[in-house]
C-alpha positions in Angstrom: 30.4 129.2 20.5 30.6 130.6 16.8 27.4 130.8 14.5 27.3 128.9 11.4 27.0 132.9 9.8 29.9 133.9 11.8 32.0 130.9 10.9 30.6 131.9 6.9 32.3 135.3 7.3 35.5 133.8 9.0 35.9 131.6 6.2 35.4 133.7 3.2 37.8 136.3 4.9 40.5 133.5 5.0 39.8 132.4 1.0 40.2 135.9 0.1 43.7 136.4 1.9 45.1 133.2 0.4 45.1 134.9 -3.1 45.5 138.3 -1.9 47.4 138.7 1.1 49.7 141.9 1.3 53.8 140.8 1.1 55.8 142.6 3.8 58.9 142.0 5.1 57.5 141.1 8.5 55.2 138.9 7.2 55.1 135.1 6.5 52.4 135.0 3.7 49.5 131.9 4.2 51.4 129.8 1.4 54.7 129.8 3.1 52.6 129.1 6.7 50.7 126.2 5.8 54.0 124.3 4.2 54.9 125.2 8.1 57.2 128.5 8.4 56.8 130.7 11.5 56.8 134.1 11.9 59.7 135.7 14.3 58.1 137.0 16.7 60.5 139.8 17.2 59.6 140.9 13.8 56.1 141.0 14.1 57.1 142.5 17.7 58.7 145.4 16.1 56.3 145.5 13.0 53.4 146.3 15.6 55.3 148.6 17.8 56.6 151.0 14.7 53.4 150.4 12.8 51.2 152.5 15.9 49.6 155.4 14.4 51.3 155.2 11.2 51.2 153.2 7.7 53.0 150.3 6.3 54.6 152.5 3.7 56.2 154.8 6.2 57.2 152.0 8.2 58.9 149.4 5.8 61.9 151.6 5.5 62.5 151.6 9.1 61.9 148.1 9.8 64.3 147.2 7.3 67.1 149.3 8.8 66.4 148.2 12.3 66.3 144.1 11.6 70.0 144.8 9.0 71.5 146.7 12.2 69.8 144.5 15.0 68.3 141.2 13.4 68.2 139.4 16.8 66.0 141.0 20.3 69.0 140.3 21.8 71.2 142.6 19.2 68.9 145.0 20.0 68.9 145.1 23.6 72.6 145.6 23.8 72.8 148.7 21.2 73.6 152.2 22.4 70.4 154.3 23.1 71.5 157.0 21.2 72.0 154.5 17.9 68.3 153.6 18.4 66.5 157.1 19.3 68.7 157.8 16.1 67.1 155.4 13.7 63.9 156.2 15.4 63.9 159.8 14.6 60.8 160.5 11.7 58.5 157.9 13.4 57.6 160.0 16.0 56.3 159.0 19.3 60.0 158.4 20.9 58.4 157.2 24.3 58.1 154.0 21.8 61.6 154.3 21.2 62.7 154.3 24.9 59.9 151.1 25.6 61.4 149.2 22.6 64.4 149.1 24.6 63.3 148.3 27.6 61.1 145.5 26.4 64.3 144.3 24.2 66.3 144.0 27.2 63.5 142.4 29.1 62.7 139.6 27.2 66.5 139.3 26.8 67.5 139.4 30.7 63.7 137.8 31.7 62.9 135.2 28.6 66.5 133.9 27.3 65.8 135.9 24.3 62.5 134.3 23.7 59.4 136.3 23.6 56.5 134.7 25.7 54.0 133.7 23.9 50.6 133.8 25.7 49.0 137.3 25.9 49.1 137.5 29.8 52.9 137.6 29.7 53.6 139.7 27.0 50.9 142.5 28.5 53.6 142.9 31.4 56.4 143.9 28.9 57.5 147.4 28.9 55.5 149.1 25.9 52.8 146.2 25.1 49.5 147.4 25.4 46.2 145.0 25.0 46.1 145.2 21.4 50.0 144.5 20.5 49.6 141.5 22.6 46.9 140.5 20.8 48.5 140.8 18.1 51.8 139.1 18.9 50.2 136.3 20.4 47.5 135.9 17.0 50.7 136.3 14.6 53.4 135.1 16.3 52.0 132.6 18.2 48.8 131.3 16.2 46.5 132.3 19.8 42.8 133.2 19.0 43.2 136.8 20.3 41.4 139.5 19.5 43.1 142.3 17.0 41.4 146.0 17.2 43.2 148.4 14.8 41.9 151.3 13.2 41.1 148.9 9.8 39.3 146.1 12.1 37.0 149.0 13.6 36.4 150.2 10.2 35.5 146.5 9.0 33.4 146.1 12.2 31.1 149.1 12.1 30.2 148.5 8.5 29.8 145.2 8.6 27.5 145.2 11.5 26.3 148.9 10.5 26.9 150.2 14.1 26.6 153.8 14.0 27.8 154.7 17.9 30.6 156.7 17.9 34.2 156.0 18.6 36.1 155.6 20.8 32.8 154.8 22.9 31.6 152.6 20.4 35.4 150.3 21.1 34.1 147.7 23.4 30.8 146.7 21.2 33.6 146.8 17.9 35.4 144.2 19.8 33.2 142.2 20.7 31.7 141.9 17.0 35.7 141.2 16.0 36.0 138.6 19.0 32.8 136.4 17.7 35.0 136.0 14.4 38.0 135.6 15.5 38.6 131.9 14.6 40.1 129.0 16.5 42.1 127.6 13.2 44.9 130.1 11.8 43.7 133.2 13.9 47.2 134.6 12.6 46.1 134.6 9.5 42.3 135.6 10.1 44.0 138.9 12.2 46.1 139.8 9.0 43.1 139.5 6.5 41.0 141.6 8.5 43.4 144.2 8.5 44.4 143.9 4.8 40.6 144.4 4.1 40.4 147.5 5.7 43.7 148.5 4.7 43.0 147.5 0.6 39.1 147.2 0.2 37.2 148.5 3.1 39.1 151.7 3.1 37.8 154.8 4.4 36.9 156.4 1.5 35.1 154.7 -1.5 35.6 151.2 -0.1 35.7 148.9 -3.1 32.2 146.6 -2.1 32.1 145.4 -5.3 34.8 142.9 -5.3 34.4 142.6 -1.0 34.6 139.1 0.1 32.2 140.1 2.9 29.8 142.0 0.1 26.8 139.9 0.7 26.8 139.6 5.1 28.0 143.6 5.3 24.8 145.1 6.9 26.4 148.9 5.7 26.0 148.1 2.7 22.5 146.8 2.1 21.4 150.2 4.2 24.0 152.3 2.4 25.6 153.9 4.6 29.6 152.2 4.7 30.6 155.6 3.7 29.4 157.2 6.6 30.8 154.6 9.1 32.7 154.5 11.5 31.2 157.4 13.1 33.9 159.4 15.3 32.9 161.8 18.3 35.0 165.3 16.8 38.2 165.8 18.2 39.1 169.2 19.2 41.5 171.3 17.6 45.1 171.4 18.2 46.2 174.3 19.9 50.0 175.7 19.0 52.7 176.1 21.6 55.6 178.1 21.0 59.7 177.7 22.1 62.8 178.9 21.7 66.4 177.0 20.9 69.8 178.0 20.8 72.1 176.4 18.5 76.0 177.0 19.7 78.9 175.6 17.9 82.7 176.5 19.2 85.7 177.3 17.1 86.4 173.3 16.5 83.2 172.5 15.1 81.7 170.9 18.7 78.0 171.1 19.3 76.3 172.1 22.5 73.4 169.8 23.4 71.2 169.3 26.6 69.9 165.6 27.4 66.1 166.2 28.0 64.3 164.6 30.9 63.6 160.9 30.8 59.5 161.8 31.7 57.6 163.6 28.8 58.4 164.6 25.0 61.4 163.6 23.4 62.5 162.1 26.6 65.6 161.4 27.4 66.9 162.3 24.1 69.8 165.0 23.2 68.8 168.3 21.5 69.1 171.8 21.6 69.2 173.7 24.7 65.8 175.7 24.7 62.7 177.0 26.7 59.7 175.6 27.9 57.0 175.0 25.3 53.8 177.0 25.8 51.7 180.2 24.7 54.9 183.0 25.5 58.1 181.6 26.5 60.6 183.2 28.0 63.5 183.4 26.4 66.4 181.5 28.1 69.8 181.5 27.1 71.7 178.2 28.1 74.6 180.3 29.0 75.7 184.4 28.4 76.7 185.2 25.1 75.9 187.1 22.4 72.9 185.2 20.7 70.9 186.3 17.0 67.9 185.2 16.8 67.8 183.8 12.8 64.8 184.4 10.4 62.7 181.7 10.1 61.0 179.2 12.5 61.1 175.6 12.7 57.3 173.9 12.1 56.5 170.7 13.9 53.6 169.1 14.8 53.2 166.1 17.9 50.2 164.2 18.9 48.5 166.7 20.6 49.7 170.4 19.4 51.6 172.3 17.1 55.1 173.7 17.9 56.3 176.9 16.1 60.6 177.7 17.4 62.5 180.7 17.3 66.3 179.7 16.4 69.1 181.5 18.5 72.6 180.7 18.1 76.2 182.2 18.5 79.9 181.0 18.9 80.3 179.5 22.2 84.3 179.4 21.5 85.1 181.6 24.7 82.2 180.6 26.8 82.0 178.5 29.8 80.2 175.8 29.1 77.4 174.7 32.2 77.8 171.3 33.5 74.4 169.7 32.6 74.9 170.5 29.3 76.8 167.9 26.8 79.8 168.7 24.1 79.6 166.9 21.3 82.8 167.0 19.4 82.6 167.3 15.3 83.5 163.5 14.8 80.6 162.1 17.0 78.0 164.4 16.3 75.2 163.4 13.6 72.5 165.3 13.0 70.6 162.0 12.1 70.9 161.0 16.2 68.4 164.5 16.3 64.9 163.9 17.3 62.3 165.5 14.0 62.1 168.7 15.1 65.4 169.4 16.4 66.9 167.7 13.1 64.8 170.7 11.7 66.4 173.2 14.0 69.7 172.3 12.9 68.9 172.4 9.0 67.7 175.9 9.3 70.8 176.8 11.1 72.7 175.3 8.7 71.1 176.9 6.0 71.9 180.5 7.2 
């Protein structure tokens, strides 16, 4: 049972969204909601999954490109997996890429096309973890779920001036974020949260003097919002190194290897290459005789850096291995790349 302070907070949260509630193109605004429009929930499906670990503004872009190319789950599910990985590629993470799929052609084969909508069912979809079926069933579906981003943490810990560390400090956050949640228009209460982390409680120099939660935020009577939320120190990334070898033959075809489906970039086509570690070993996809260009290609993924040595040569009068794929001129685009081996290509094209 909810507090009348909790409710307080709830409520003046919800006031300040009506008037200032961020447009998106995923979004049905509170105006439009209460005159009784419904969000899709395979846009706020896909809005969750490309907005993981990144912002809106690198994300609207893609979103917009995905729903004009596939505007139904079911249009989706039956497109190429090459088309998608392609549209994919600058978002990083493409082991969302590969779930997006699978969960596409899940709900389509499973659910007529229909998402589920309780939080039970969707948590057994390929790709949905606890907090993008929270947030599916909250938006989509109007259920008084919890929603834990990095913005509601932020909101949490200052409001509540909780000083334990994340990611230890998770489970107490959500619970503080579950006693507001509140039964009426939790949809709408999960956006405004995040929109006042995203737009007022920001982590630097959060805006307190026009915060609708100003007077309840423990933070800042103590004065310390700018120090919250506290984070235990991640360790620095360490740097891998590789090496890649770019082969066209006299007709302009492309040599490419199709990763494995388990690990990074799985199951996408890219450069033939070595193992990524402290020395690789140089390893030529087939004899020939291969330069080595000047310059490296930079990339950086989750959880190291990547520095690659570009190789390539003519491949015209070489015998192609079996596990590798020829791409012919006309269906090759460099676009289909994964990030860094787009960036491979560019600096072999520029030489």
């Amino acid at each position: 049972m909810r507090d009348s302070a909790e409710i307080i907070v709830s409520d003046a949260l919800l006031e300040w969204y009506d008037r200032h509630a961020r447009e998106m193109p995923w979004r049905i605004g509170p105006a439009d909601r209460a005159a009784g429009m419904r969000p899709d929930p395979y846009r706020v499906w896909l809005s969750e999954v490309m907005l993981q670990q990144t912002t809106v503004a690198a994300v609207r872009d893609y979103f917009l490109r995905f729903t004009t190319r596939w505007p139904t789950v079911q249009a989706l599910a039956a497109a190429p997996d090459e088309q998608v990985m392609g549209e994919w590629a600058g978002l990083g993470y493409y082991a969302r890429a590969r779930n997006l799929l699978k969960c596409a052609r899940a709900v389509t084969q499973n659910y007529d096309g229909r998402f589920p909508d309780s939080f039970e069912a969707l948590l057994n979809l390929p790709g949905i973890g606890p907090y993008t079926a929270a947030a599916i069933s909250a938006i989509a579906f109007d259920r008084p779920e919890t929603v834990l981003d990095g913005n509601v943490e932020r909101v949490m810990a200052r409001l509540h001036d909780i000083h334990d560390p994340l990611p230890g400090s998770k489970p107490l956050l959500k619970e503080k974020a579950s006693a507001l949640t509140p039964a009426i228009r939790p949809g709408d209460y999960a956006q405004a949260v995040m929109d006042l982390g995203a737009t007022i409680c920001t982590p630097k120099s959060p805006a307190c003097g026009i915060c609708p939660l100003r007077d309840p935020c423990q933070s800042r009577v103590a004065g310390t919002q700018t120090d919250l939320p506290r984070k235990t120190p991640k360790k620095p990334k360490p740097t891998r190194y590789g090496h890649v070898y770019v082969a066209q033959s006299a007709d302009g075809a492309m040599v490419l290897e199709r990763r494995p489906d388990k690990g990074l970039l799985g199951g996408m086509l890219g450069w033939p290459g070595s193992e990524w570690n402290d020395a690789p070993a140089e390893r030529p996809p087939f004899p020939a005789n291969w330069k080595m260009l000047s310059g490296e290609v930079r990339h950086t993924f989750t959880h190291f850096h990547l520095i690659l040595r570009i190789w390539t040569t003519d491949a015209a009068d070489h015998d192609i291995p079996e596990h590798l794929t020829v791409v012919d001129k006309h269906s090759f685009r460099p676009g289909d790349l994964p990030t860094v081996m787009r960036k491979a290509y560019d600096l072999w094209r520029g030489q």
